[in-house]
C-alpha positions in Angstrom: -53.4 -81.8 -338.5 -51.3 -82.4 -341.6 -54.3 -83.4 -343.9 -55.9 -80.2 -342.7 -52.7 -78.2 -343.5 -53.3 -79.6 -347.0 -57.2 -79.4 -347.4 -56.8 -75.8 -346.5 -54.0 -74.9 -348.8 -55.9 -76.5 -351.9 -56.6 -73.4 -353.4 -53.2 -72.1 -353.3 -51.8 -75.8 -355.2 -52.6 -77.0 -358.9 -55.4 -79.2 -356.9 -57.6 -75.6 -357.0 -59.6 -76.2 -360.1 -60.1 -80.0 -359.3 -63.5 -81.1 -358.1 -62.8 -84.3 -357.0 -59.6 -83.1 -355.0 -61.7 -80.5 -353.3 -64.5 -83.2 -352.3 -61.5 -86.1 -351.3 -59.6 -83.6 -349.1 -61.9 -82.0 -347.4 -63.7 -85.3 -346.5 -60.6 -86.3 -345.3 -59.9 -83.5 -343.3 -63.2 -84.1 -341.4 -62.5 -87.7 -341.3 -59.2 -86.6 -339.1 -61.0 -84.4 -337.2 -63.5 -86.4 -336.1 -61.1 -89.6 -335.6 -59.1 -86.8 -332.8 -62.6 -86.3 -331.1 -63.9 -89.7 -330.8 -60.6 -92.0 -330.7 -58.7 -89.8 -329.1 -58.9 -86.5 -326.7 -60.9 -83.3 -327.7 -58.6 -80.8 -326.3 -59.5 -76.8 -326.8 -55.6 -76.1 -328.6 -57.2 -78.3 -331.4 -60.1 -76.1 -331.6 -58.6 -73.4 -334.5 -57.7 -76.9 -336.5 -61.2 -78.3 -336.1 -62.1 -74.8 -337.4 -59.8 -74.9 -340.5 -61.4 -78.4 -341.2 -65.2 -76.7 -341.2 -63.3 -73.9 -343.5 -61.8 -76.7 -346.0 -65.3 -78.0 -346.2 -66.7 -74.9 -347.2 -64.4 -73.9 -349.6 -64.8 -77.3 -351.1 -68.3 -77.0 -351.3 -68.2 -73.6 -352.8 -65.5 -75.3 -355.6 -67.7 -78.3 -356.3 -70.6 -75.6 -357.1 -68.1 -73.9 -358.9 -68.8 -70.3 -356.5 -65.5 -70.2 -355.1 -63.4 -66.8 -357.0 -59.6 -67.5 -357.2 -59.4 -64.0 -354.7 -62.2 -66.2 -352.5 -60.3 -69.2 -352.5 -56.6 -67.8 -351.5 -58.1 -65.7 -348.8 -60.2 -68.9 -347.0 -56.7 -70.7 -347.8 -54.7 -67.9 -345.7 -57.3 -68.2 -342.6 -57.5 -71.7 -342.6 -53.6 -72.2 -343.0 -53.3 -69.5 -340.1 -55.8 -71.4 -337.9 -54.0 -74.9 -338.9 -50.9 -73.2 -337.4 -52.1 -71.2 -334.3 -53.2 -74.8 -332.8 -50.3 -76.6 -333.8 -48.3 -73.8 -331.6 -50.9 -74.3 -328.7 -50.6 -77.8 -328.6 -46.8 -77.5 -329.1 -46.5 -74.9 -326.4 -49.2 -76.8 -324.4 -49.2 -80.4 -324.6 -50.7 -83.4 -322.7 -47.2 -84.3 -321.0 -46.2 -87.7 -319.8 -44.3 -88.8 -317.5 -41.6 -91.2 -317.1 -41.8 -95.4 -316.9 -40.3 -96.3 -313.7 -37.6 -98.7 -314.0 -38.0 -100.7 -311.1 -39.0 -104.6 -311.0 -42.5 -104.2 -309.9 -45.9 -102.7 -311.3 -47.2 -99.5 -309.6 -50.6 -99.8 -308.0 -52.8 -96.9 -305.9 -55.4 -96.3 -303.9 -56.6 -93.4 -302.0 -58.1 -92.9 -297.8 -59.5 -89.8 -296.2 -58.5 -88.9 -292.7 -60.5 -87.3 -290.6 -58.7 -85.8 -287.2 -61.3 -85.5 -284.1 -58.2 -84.2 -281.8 -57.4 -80.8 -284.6 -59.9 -78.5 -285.3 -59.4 -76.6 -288.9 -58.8 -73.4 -289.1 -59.1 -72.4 -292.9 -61.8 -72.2 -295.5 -65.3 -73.2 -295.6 -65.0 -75.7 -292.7 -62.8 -73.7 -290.3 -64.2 -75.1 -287.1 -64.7 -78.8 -287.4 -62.8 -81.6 -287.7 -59.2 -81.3 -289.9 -59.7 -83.5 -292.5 -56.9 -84.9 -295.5 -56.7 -87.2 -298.3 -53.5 -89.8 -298.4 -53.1 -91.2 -301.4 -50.6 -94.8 -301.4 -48.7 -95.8 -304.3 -47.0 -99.1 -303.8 -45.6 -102.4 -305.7 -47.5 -104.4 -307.5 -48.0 -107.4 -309.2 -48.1 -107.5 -312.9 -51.5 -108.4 -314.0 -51.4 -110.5 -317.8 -53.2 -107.5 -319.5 -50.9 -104.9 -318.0 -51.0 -103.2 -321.0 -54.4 -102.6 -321.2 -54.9 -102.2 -317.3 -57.0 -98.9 -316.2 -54.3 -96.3 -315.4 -55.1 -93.6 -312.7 -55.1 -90.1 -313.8 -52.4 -87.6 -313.1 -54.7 -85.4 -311.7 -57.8 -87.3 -309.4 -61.5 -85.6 -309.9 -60.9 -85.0 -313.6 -62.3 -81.5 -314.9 -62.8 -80.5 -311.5 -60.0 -80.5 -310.3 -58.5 -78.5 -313.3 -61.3 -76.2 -313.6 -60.4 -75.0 -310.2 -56.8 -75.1 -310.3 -57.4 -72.9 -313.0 -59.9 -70.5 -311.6 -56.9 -70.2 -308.4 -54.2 -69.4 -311.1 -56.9 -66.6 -312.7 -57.1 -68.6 -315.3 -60.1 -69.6 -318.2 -61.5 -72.8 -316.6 -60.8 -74.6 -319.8 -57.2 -73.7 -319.5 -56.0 -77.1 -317.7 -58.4 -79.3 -319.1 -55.9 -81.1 -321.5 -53.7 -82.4 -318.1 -57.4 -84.1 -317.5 -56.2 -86.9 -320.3 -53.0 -87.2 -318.7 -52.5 -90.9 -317.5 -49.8 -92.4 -315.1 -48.4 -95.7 -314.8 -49.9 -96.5 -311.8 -53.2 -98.9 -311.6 -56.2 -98.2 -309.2 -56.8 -101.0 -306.5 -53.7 -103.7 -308.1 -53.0 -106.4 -305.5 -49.4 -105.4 -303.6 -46.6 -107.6 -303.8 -46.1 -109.8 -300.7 -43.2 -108.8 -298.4 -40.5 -110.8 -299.5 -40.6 -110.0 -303.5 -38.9 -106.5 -302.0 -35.5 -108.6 -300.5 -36.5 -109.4 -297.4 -37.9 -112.2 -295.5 -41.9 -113.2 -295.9 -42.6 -111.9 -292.5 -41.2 -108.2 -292.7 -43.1 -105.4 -294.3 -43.3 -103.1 -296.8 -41.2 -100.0 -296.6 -43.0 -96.5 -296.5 -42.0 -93.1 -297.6 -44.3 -90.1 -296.8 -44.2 -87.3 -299.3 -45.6 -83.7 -298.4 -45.9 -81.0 -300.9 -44.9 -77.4 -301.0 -47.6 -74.7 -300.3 -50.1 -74.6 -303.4 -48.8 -77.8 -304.3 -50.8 -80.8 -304.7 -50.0 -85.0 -304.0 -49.4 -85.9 -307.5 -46.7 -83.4 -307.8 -43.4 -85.3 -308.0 -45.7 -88.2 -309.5 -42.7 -89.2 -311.3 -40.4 -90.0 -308.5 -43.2 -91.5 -306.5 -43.8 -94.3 -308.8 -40.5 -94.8 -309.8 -39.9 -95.3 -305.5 -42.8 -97.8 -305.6 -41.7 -99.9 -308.7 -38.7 -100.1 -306.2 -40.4 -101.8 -303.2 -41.2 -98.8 -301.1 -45.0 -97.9 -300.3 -45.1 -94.2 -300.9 -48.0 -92.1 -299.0 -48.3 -88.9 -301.0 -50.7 -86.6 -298.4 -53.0 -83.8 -299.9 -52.6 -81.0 -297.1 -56.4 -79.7 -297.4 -56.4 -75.6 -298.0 -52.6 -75.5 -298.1 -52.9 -77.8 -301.7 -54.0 -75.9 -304.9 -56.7 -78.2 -304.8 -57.6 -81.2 -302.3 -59.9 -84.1 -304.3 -61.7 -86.3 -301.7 -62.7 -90.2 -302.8 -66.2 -88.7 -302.9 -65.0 -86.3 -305.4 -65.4 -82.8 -303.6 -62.7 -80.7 -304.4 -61.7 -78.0 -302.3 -59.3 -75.4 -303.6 -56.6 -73.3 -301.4 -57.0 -70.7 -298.6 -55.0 -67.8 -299.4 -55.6 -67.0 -296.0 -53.1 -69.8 -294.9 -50.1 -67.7 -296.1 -51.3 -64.2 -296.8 -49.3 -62.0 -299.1 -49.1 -58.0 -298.1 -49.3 -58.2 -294.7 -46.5 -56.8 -292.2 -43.4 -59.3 -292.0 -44.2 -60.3 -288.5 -47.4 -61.3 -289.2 -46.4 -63.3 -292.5 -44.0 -65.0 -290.3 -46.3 -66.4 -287.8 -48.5 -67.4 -290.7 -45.9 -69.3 -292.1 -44.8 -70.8 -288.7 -48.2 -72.5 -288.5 -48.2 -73.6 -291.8 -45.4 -75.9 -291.7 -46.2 -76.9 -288.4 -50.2 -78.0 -289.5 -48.3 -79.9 -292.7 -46.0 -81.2 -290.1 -49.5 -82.3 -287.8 -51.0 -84.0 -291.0 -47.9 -86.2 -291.5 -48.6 -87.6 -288.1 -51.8 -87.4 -288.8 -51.4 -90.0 -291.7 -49.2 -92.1 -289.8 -51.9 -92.9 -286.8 -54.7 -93.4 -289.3 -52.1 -96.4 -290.9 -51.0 -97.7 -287.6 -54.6 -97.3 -286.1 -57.1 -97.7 -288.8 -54.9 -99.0 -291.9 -55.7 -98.4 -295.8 -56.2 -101.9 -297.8 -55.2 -103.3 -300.1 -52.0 -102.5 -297.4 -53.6 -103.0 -294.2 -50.9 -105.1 -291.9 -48.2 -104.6 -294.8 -46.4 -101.7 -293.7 -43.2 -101.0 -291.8 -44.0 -98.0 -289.6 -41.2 -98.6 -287.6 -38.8 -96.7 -290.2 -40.3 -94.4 -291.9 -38.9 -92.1 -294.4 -40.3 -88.8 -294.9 -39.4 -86.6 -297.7 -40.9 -83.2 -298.9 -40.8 -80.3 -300.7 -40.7 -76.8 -299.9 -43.0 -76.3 -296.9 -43.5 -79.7 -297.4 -39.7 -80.3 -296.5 -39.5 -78.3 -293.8 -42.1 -79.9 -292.0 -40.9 -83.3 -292.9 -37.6 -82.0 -290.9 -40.0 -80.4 -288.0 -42.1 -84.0 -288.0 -38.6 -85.8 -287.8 -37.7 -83.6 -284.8 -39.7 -84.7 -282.7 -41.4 -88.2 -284.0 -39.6 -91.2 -283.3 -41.1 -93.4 -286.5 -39.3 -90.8 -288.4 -35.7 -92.6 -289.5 -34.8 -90.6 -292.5 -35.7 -87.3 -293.8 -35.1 -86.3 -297.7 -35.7 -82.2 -298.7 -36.6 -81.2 -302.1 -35.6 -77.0 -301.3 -36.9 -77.4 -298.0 -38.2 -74.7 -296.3 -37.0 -74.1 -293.5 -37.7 -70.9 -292.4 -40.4 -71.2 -290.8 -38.9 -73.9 -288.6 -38.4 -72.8 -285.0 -34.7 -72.4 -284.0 -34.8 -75.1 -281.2 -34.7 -77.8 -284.4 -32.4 -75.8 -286.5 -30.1 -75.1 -284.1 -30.2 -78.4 -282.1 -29.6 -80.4 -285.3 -31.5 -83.9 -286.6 -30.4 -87.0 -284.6 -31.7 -89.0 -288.0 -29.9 -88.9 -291.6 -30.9 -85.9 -293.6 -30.5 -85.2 -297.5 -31.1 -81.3 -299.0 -31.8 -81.8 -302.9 -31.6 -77.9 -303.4 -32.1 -75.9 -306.5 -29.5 -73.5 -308.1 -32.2 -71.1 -307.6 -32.3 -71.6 -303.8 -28.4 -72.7 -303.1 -27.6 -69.0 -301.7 -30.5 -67.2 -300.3 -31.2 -66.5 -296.8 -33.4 -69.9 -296.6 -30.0 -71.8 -297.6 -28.1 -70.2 -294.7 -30.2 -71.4 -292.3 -30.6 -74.9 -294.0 -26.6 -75.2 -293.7 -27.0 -74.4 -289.8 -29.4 -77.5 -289.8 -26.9 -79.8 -291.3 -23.8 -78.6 -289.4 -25.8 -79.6 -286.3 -27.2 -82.4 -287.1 -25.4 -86.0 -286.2 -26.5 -88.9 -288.3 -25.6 -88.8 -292.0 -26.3 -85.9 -293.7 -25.4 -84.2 -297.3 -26.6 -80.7 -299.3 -26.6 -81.3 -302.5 -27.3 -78.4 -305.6 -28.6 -79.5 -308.8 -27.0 -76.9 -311.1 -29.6 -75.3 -313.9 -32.8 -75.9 -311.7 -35.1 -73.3 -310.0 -37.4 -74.7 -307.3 -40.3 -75.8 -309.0 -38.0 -78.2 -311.4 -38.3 -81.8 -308.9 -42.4 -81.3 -309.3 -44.2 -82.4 -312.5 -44.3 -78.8 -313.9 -41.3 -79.2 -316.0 -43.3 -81.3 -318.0 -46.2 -79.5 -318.9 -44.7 -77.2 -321.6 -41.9 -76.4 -323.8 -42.0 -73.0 -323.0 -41.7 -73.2 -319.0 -37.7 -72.4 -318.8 -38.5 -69.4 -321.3 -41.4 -68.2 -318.8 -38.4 -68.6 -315.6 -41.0 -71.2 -314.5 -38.2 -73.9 -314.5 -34.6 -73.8 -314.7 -32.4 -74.9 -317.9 -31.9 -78.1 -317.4 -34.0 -80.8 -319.4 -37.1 -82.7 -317.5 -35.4 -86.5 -317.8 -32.3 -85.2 -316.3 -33.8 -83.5 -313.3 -35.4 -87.0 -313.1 -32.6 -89.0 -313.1 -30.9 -87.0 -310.1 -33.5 -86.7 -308.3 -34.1 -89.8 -308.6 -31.4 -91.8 -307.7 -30.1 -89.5 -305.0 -33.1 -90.3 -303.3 -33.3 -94.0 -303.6 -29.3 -94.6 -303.2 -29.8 -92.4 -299.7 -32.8 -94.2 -299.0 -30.9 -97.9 -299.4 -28.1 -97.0 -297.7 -29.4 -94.5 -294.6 -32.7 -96.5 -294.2 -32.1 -100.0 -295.3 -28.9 -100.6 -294.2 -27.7 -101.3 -297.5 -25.9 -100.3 -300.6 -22.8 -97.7 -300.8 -23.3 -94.2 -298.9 -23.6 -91.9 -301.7 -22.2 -89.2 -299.4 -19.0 -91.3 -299.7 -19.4 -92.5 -302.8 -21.7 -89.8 -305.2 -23.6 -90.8 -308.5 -21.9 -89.5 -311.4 -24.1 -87.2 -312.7 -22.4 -83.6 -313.0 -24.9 -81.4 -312.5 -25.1 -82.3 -309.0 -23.0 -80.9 -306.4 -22.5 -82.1 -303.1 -21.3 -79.9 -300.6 -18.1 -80.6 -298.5 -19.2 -81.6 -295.3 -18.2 -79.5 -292.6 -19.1 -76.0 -294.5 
């Protein structure tokens, strides 16, 4: 971009009568260009730079024949410098984001299952009468492999353009819009061998630890990408579920992609009938959560088939996600602790929020959610619930700050997208509230952080009892 900048200001330097400077910067500048296309990503921000490159080499050209007026030159300089800056804003203001190395001991490997349910039939978009059908995808420990470096990462986003194109085309945006989050890579390999059992402190005949993640409504399962891997590099197995028609987009192994049904939670309808909608909601997310657990315990996904500890599961979730990891927990005895990211719980039916959870439950709660009519009835959840439990409000947040959108631009606290707080803070809090709960509630290990609370001011837990 910078040797653009310059072939495009030539005319407006001492270089403007110069021949050979003319010829030598704008090959350069094409040079650069074409070394961004072919080494690295062609992304669509670029494309007023790429312009102002073809604009240097016509002004060049023009100078070398000696055609190019001084009023000629200043004015192709002015475009060219105008187009060299429009696409360093886009790509400021839209980057490729990435995420976070987990800090944990191990490597991060993935793979991904369908699940198809014979007992549910589906009741939204293009197959609404056949079999419900899902995608899980597992993140898990690994072991290092020598080239590690140069291992194939999976993408951020699985299906590539697809999936962006339609993400896009749901938002109402230009198809192209998202296509620079298709480049985005994650630290996670496709198909690594898992660690065996005991690299993860126990003895060579237990298994792996699982955490099941479920994403808010229009979400999707590499959401809170960040904290999943950073829970595998820790030992746990993490099954991050694509809820199909309730995800902005669902992207199978075979690489169909099928996009949300508005229909699922419809907006301007009568309160009562939004309600219901939203009661069934939660409670088909809360279905495909046991769902996912049969197919493991029934069917199993390798490279984890026989690995995993589906006696104690942890379930975590935002959103709708998190309420119907509470409803799931209600009810399901593999459930053994339950983590909310703002859950919602709403739609949750009274019998669970009244009679409590007999398993330990953590709220992570945004400022933006701490005092609305949601919170209320999250408080009543807590007071009557009787393991271990703790609310805890991460100051400077709004609800979509614990998913991977804090990371996509500059400009998202600007747009209210995101709260105030920066991306690698949110990280760390979220991140170790959930693991220390995890270790202590789940594992039997560790200091409670409920007693004992990670210094990190932002968040606020709430006095027990309130």
């Amino acid at each position: 971009m910078a040797t653009t900048l310059v072939a495009v200001g030539r005319p407006l330097t001492t270089w403007r009568r110069s021949r050979p400077a003319a010829i030598a910067l704008a090959v350069v500048a094409v040079l650069a260009a074409l070394v961004q296309v072919v080494v690295g990503e062609p992304r669509w921000q670029l494309i007023p730079v790429y312009l102002a490159a073809a604009l240097a080499v016509a002004g060049s050209l023009a100078a070398a024949g000696r055609r190019e007026t001084v009023l000629g030159g200043i004015g192709t300089a002015v475009i060219g410098l105008v187009l060299v800056l429009t696409g360093a804003g886009l790509s400021w203001a839209l980057p490729v984001p990435s995420l976070p190395a987990p800090q944990g001991p191990h490597a991060v490997g993935t793979t991904t299952v369908a699940i198809t349910d014979p007992d549910r039939v589906e009741r939204f978009g293009s197959r609404r009468g056949e079999d419900r059908r899902l995608v899980a995808q597992l993140y898990y420990p690994a072991v290092a492999l020598d080239d590690d470096a140069d291992a194939p990462r999976a993408s951020l986003v699985a299906g590539g353009g697809e999936f962006t194109r339609t993400v896009a085309a749901e938002l109402g945006l230009p198809r192209f819009a998202l296509g620079h989050l298709d480049g985005v890579v994650t630290n996670a390999v496709a198909g690594a061998a898992p660690i065996s059992n005991g690299q993860v402190g126990r003895d060579e005949q237990a298994r792996l630890p699982v955490v099941v993640l479920s994403h808010g409504w229009t979400g999707f399962r590499t959401a809170q990408l960040d904290l999943v891997e950073s829970l595998a590099s820790h030992g746990n197995v993490v099954v991050a579920i694509d809820h199909t028609y309730g995800s902005m987009a669902t992207v199978f192994p075979d690489g169909e992609v099928v996009g949300h049904d508005p229909a699922a939670l419809p907006d301007d309808v009568p309160a009562d009938v939004r309600d219901a909608a939203s009661e069934r909601l939660v409670a088909m997310f809360a279905d495909d959560i046991a769902t996912t657990l049969d197919h493991l315990e029934q069917v199993g996904v390798e490279p984890l088939t026989d690995r995993l500890d589906l006696g104690r599961i942890a379930v975590l979730g935002h959103s709708t996600g998190g309420g119907a990891a509470i409803l799931h927990c209600a009810t399901d005895p593999r459930c053994h602790t339950v983590i909310g990211f703002d859950p919602w719980v709403e739609p949750v039916p009274d019998a669970v929020i009244g009679g409590g959870l007999e398993v330990p439950l953590l709220s992570l709660v945004s400022e933006e959610w701490a005092d609305n009519d949601n919170a209320v009835r999250l408080r009543r959840l807590h007071a009557a619930s009787t393991a271990g439990q703790g609310r805890v409000t991460i100051m400077g947040t709004r609800h979509e700050d614990v998913t991977v959108l804090r990371y996509l631009s500059p400009l998202a606290p600007r747009l209210g997208l995101t709260g105030e707080l920066a991306p690698d803070r949110v990280h760390e809090i979220v991140d170790t509230w959930t693991r220390r709960f995890l270790v202590h509630h789940r594992d039997d290990d560790g200091p409670d952080p409920l007693r004992a609370p990670p210094q990190l001011d932002e968040a606020v837990l709430e006095p027990s009892g309130d």
